[in-house]
C-alpha positions as CSV (number, residue, x, y, z in Angstrom):
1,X,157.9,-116.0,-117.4
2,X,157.4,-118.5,-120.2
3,X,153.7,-118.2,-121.4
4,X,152.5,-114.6,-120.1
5,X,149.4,-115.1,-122.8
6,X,146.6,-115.6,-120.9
7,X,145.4,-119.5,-120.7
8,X,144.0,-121.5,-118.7
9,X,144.6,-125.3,-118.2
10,X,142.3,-128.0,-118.9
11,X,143.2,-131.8,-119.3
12,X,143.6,-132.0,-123.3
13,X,146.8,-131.1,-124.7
14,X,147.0,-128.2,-124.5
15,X,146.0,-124.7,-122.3
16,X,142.5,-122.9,-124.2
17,X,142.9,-120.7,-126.9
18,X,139.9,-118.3,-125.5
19,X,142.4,-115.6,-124.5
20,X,145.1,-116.2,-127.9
21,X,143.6,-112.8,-129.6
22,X,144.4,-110.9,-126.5
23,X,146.4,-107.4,-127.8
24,X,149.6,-108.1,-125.6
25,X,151.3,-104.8,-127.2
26,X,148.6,-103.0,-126.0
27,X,149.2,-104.4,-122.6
28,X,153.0,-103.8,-122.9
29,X,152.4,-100.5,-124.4
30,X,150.0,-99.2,-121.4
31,X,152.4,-99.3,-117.9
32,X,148.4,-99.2,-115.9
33,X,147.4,-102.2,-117.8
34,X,151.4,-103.9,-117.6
35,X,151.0,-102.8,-113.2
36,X,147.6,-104.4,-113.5
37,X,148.6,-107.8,-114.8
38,X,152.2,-107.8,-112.0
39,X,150.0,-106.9,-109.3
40,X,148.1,-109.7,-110.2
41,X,150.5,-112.1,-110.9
42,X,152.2,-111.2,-107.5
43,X,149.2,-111.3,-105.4
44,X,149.4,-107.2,-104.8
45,X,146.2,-106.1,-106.4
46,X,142.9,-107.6,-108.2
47,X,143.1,-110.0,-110.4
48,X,140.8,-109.8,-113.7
49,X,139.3,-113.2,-115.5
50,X,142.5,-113.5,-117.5
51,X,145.0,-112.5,-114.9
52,X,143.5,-115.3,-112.9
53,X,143.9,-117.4,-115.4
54,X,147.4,-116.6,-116.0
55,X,147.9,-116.9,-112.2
56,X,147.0,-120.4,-112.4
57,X,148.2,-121.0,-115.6
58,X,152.0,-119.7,-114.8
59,X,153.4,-122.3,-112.5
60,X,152.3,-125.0,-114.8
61,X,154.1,-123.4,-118.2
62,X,157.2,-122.6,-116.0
63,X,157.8,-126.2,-115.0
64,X,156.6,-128.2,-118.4
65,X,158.0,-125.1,-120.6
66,X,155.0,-123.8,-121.5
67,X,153.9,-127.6,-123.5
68,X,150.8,-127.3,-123.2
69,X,150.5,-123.8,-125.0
70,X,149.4,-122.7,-128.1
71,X,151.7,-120.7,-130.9
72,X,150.3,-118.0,-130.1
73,X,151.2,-118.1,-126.1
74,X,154.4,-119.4,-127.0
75,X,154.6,-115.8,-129.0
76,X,152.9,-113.8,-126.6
77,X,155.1,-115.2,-124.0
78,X,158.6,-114.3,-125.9
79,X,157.2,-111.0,-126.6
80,X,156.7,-110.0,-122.9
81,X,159.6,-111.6,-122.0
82,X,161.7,-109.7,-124.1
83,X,159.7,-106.8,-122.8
84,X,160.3,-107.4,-119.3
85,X,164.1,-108.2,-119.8
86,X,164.7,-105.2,-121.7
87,X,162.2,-102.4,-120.7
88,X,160.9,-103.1,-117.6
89,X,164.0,-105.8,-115.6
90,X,162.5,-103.8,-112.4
91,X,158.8,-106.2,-113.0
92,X,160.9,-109.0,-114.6
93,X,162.9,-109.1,-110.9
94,X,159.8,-109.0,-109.0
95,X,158.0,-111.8,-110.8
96,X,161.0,-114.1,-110.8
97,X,161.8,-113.5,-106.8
98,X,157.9,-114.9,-106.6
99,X,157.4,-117.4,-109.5
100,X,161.6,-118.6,-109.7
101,X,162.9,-117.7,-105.5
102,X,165.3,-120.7,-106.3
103,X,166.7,-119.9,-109.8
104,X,165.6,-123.1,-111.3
105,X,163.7,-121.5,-113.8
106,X,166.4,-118.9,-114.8
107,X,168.7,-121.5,-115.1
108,X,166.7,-123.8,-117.1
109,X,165.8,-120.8,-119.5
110,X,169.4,-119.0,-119.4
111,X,170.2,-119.1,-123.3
112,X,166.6,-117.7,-124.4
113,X,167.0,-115.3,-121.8
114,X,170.1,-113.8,-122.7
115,X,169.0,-114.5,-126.4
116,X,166.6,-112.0,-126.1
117,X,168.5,-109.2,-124.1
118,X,169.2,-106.1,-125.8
119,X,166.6,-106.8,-128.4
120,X,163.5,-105.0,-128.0
């Protein structure tokens, strides 16, 4: 779940930096908002401007670890993750069945993973 800030790719360098003020502890804080975004991400629900974004955005960062994102995505993107891991592994399974069903993600990002386990 590498880059869960909100972007959107483009050809420069990197993903824009429209959505890099986004409050993600507000969005980790709220379990409607959190619901809002999964459902999204996993096709259950609608999606808003951002949450398609991050729909189209995922599959990219996952497989070029998250390159083309900025600081902040790369922050906003640890910071859910530890989230996810920690507080909610229920969403964090869910989202890896449909963005990882092979493992190759969670293999390739094993160490930051576990890195971030137990830390909240």
């Amino acid at each position: 779940m590498a880059c869960v800030a909100v972007t959107w790719a483009r050809p420069e360098s990197t993903y824009t930096d429209k959505w890099d003020n986004i409050n993600v502890d507000e969005i980790l804080e709220s379990n409607r908002l959190l619901k809002g975004y999964v459902d999204c991400l996993l096709g259950k629900g609608c999606c808003t401007p951002d949450g398609k974004a991050l729909k189209e955005t995922l599959p990219d960062a996952l497989e070029h670890e998250c390159v083309k994102c900025t600081g902040k995505q790369k922050s906003g993107a640890d910071k859910v993750i530890r989230h996810l891991v920690n507080k909610r592994p229920d969403l964090w399974k869910e989202l890896a069945v449909k963005y990882d069903p092979d493992n190759i993600y969670q293999a390739r990002y094993k160490d930051k993973i576990d890195a971030v386990k137990g830390s909240a």
